[in-house]
Structure formats: C-alpha cells, structure tokens
VMD Tcl script that builds the backbone (N, CA, C; Angstrom):
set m [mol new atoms 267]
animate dup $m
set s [atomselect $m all]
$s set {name element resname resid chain x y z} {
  {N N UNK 1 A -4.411 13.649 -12.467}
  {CA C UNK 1 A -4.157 12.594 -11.507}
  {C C UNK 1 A -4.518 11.261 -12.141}
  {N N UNK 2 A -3.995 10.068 -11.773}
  {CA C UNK 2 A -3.887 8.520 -12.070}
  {C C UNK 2 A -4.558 7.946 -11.086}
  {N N UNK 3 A -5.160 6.626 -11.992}
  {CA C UNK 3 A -5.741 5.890 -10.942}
  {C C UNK 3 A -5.363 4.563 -12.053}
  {N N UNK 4 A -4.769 3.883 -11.316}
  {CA C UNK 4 A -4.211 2.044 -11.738}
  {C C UNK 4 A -4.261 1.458 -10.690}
  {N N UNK 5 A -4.344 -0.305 -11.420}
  {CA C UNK 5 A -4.714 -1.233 -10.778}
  {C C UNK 5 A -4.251 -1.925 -11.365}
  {N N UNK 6 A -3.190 -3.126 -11.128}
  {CA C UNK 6 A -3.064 -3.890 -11.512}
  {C C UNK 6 A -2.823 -5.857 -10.604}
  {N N UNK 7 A -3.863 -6.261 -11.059}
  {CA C UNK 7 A -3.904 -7.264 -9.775}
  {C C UNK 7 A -2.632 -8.353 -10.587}
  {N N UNK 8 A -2.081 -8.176 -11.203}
  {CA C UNK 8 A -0.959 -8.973 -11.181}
  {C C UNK 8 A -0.588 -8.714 -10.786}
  {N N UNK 9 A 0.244 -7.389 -10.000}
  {CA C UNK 9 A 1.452 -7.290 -9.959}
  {C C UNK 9 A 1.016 -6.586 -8.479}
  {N N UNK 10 A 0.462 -7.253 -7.430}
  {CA C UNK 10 A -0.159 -7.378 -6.012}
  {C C UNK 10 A 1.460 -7.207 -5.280}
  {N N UNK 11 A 2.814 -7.596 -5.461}
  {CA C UNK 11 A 4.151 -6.739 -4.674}
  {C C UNK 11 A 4.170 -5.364 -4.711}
  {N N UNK 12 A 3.441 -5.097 -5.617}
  {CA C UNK 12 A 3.104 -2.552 -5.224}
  {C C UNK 12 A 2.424 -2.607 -4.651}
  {N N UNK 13 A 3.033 -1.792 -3.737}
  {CA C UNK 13 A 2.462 -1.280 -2.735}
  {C C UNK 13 A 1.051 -0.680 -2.997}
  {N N UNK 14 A 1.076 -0.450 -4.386}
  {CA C UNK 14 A -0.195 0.819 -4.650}
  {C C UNK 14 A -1.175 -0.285 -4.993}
  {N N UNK 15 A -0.789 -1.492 -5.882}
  {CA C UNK 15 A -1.803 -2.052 -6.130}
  {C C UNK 15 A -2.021 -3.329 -4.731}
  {N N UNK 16 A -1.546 -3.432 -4.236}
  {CA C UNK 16 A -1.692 -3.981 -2.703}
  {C C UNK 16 A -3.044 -3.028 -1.927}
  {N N UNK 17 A -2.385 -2.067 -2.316}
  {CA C UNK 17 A -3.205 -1.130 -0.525}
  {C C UNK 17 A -4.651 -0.863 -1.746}
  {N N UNK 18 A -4.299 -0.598 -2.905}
  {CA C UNK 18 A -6.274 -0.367 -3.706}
  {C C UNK 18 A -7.202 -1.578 -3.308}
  {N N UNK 19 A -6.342 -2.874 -3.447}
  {CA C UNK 19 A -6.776 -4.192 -3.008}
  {C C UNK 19 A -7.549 -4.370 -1.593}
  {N N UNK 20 A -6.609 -3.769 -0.666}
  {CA C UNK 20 A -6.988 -3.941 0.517}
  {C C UNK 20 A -8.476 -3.342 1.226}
  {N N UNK 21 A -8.641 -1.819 0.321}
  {CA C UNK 21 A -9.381 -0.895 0.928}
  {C C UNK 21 A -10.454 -1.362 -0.058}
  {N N UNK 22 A -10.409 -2.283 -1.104}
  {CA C UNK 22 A -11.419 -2.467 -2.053}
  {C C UNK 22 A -11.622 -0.821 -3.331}
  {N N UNK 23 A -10.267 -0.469 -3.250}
  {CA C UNK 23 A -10.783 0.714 -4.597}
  {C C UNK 23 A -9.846 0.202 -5.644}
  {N N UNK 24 A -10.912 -0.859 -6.115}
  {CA C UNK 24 A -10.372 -1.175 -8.080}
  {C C UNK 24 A -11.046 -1.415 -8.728}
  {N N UNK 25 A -11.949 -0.637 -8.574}
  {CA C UNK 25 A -12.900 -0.253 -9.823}
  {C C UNK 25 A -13.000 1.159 -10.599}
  {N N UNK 26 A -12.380 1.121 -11.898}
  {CA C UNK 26 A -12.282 2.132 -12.821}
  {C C UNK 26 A -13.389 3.200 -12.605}
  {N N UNK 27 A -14.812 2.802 -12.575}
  {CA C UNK 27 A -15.538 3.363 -12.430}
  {C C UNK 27 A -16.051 4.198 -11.554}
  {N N UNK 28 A -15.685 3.953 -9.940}
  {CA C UNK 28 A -15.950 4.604 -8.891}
  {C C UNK 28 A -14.647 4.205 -8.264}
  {N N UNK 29 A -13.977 5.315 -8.688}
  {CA C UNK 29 A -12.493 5.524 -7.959}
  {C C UNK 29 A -12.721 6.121 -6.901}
  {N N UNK 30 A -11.725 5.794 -5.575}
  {CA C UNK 30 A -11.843 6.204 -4.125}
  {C C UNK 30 A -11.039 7.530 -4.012}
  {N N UNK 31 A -9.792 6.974 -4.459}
  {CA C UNK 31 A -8.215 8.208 -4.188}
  {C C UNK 31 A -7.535 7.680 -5.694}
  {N N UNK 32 A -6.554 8.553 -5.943}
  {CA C UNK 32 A -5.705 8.566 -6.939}
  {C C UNK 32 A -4.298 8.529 -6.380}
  {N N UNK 33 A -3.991 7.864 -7.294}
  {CA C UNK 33 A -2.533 6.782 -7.322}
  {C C UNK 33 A -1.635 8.036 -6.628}
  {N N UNK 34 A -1.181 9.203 -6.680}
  {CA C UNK 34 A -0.728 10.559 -6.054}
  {C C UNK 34 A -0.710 10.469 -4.674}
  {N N UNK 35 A -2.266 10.310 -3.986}
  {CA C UNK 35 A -2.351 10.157 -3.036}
  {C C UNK 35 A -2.022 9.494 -2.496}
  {N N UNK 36 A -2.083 7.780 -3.045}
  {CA C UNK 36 A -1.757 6.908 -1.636}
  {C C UNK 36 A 0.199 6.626 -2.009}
  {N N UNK 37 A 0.634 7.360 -2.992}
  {CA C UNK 37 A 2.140 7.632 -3.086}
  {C C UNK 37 A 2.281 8.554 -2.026}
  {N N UNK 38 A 1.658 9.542 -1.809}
  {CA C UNK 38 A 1.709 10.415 -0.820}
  {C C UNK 38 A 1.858 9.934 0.962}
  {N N UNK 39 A 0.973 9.131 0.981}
  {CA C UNK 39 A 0.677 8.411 2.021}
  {C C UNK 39 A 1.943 6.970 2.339}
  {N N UNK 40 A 2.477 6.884 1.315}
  {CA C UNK 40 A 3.699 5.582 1.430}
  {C C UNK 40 A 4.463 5.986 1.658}
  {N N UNK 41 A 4.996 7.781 1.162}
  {CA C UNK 41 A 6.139 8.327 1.092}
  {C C UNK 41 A 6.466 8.673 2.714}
  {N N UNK 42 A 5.119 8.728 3.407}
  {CA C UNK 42 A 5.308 9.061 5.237}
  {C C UNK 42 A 5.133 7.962 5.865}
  {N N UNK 43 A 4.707 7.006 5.624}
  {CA C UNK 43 A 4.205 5.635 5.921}
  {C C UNK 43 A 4.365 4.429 4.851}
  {N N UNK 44 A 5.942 4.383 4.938}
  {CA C UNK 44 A 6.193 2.788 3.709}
  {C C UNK 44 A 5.878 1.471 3.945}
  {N N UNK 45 A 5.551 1.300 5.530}
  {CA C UNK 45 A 4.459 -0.164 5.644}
  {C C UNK 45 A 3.337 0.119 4.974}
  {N N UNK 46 A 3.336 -1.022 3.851}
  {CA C UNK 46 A 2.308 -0.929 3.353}
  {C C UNK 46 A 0.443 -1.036 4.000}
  {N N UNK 47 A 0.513 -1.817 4.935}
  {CA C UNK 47 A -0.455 -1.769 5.755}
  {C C UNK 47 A -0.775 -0.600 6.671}
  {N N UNK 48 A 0.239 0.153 7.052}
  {CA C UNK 48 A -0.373 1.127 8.064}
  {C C UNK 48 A -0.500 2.069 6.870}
  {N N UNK 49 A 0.022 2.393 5.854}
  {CA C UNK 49 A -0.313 3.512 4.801}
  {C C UNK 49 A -1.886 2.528 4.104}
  {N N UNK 50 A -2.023 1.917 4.131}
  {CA C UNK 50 A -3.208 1.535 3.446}
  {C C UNK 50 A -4.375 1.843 5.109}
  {N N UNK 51 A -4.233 1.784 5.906}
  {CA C UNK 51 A -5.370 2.570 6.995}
  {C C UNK 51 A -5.220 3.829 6.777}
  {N N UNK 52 A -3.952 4.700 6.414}
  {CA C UNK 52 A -4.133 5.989 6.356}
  {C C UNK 52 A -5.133 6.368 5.686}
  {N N UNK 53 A -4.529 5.483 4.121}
  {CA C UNK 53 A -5.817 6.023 3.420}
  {C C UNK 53 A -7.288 5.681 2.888}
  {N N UNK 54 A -7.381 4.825 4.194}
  {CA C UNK 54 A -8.747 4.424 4.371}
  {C C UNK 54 A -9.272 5.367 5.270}
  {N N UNK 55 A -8.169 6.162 5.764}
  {CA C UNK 55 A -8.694 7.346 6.917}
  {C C UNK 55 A -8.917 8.634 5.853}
  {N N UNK 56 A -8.348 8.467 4.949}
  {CA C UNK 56 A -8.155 10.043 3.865}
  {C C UNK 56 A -9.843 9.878 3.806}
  {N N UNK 57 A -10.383 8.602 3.270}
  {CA C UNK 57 A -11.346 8.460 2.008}
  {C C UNK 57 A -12.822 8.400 3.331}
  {N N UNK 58 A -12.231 8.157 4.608}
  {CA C UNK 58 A -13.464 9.063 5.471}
  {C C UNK 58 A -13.969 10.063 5.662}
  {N N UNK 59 A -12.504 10.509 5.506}
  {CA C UNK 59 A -12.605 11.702 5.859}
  {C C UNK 59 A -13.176 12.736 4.556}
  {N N UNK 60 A -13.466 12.107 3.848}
  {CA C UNK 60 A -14.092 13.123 2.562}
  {C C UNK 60 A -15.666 12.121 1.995}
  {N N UNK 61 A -15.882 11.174 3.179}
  {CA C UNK 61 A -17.321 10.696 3.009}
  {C C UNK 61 A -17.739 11.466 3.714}
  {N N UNK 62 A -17.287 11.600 5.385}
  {CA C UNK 62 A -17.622 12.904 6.278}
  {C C UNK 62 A -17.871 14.260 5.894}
  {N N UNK 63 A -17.224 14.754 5.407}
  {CA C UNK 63 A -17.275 15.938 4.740}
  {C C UNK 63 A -18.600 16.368 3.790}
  {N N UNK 64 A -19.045 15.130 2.971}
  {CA C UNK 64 A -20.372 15.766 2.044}
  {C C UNK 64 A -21.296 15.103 2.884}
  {N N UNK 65 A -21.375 14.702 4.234}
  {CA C UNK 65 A -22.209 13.788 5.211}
  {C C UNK 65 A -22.650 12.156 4.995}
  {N N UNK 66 A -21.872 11.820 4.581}
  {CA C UNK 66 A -22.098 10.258 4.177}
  {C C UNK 66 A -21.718 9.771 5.484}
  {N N UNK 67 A -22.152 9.323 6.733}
  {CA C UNK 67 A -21.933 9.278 7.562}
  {C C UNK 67 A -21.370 7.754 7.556}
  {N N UNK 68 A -22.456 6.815 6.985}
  {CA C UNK 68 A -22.060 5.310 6.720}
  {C C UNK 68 A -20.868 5.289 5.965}
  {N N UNK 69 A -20.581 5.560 4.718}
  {CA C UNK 69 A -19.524 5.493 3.981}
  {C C UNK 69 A -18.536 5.739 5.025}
  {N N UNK 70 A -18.590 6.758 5.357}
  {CA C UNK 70 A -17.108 7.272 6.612}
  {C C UNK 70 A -16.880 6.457 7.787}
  {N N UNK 71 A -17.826 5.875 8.357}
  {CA C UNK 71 A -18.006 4.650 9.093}
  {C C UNK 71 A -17.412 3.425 9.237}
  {N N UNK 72 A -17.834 3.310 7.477}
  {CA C UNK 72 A -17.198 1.583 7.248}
  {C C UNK 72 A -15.837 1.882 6.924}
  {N N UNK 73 A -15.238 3.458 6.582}
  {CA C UNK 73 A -13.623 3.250 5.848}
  {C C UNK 73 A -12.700 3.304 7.226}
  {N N UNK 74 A -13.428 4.145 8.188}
  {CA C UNK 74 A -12.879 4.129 9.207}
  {C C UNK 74 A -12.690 3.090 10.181}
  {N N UNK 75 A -13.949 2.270 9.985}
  {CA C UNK 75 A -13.852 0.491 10.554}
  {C C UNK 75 A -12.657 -0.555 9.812}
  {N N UNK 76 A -12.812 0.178 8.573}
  {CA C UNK 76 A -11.631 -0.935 8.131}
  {C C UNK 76 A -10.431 -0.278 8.099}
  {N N UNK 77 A -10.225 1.162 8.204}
  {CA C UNK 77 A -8.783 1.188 8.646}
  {C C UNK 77 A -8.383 0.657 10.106}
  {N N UNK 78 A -9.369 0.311 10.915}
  {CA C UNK 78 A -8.993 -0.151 12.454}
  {C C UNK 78 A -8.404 -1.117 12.166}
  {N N UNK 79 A -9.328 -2.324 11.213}
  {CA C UNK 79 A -9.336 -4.213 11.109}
  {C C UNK 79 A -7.714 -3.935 10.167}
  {N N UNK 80 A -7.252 -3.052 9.245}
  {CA C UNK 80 A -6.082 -3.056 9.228}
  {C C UNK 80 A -5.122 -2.800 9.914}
  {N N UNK 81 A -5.393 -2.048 10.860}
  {CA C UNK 81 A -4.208 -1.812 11.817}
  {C C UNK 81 A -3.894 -2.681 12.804}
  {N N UNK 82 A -4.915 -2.901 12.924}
  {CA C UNK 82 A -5.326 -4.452 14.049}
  {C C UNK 82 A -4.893 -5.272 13.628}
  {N N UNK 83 A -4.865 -6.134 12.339}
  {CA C UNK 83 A -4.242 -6.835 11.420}
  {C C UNK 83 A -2.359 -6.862 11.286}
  {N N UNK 84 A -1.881 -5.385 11.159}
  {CA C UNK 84 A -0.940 -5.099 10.579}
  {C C UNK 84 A 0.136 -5.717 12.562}
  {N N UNK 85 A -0.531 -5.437 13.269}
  {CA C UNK 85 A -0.079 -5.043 15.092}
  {C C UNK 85 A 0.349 -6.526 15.535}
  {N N UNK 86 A 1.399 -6.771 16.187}
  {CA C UNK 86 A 1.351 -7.667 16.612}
  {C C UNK 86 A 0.886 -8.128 17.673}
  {N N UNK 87 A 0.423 -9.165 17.982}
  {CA C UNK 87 A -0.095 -8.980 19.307}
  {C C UNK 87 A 0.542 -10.189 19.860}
  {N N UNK 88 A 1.188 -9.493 21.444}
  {CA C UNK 88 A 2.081 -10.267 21.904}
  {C C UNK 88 A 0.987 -11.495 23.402}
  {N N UNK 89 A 1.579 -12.518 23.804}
  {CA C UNK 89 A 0.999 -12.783 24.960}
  {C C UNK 89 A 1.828 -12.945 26.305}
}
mol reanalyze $m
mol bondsrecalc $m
mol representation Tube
mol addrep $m
C-alpha cells in the first residue's frame, strides 16, 4: 500500500482530503492512498469522502481504545460535513 502527499498539487482529491484530515506526515501515516481511493470511488465529493475517512481512522482509534483519538476524527468528520452542507435560510 501507498501513502503520498503532495501539497502542490492540492486539485487531488487525495492530496486535498490528507490535507483536510491533517494526515501528511510520512512518518505517522493515518490511511493509505487505496483507502481514501476507496472511499472517492463511493463518495466523489471530495469533502463528504474526506469525513468518511475521518470516520475509517476512528474507527480503528476505537478499536485499540484510543478513545480521544476516535473522538477528535469523529469531531472533525462532523466540522466537515457541516462545512461541506449548505445551509439554507
């Protein structure tokens, strides 16, 4: 599996949504490039696929009990969706 980043080229989707969720750092990678292709291929707004997989990467802080970690990915997939929504008056 791949993991890239490239902040030039912020029109991919992939390097957009790593941006968004904050995973671009080589060193402590979140998900791999597979995955959030995975996640675009069911969800091509880039914003609601970038909450998905801010929901993936809870869901596997949850899992080894990182309760905070799962917390904050799940808070910021909300502030993206919330973000992404229009809100009418």
């Amino acid at each position: 599996m791949a993991f890239t980043y490239d902040p030039n080229d912020l029109g991919k989707h992939l390097n957009w949504i790593r941006l968004r969720i904050g995973d671009i750092d080589t060193t402590d990678q979140q998900i791999q490039d597979e995955e959030i292709n995975a996640h675009l291929a069911v969800e091509p707004r880039a914003e609601f696929a970038a909450a998905n997989v801010a929901e993936a990467i809870a869901v596997r802080y949850a899992r080894v009990g990182a309760a905070v970690e799962s917390e904050t990915y799940l808070a910021l997939a909300d502030a993206i969706r919330k973000e992404a929504t229009p809100t009418y008056i």
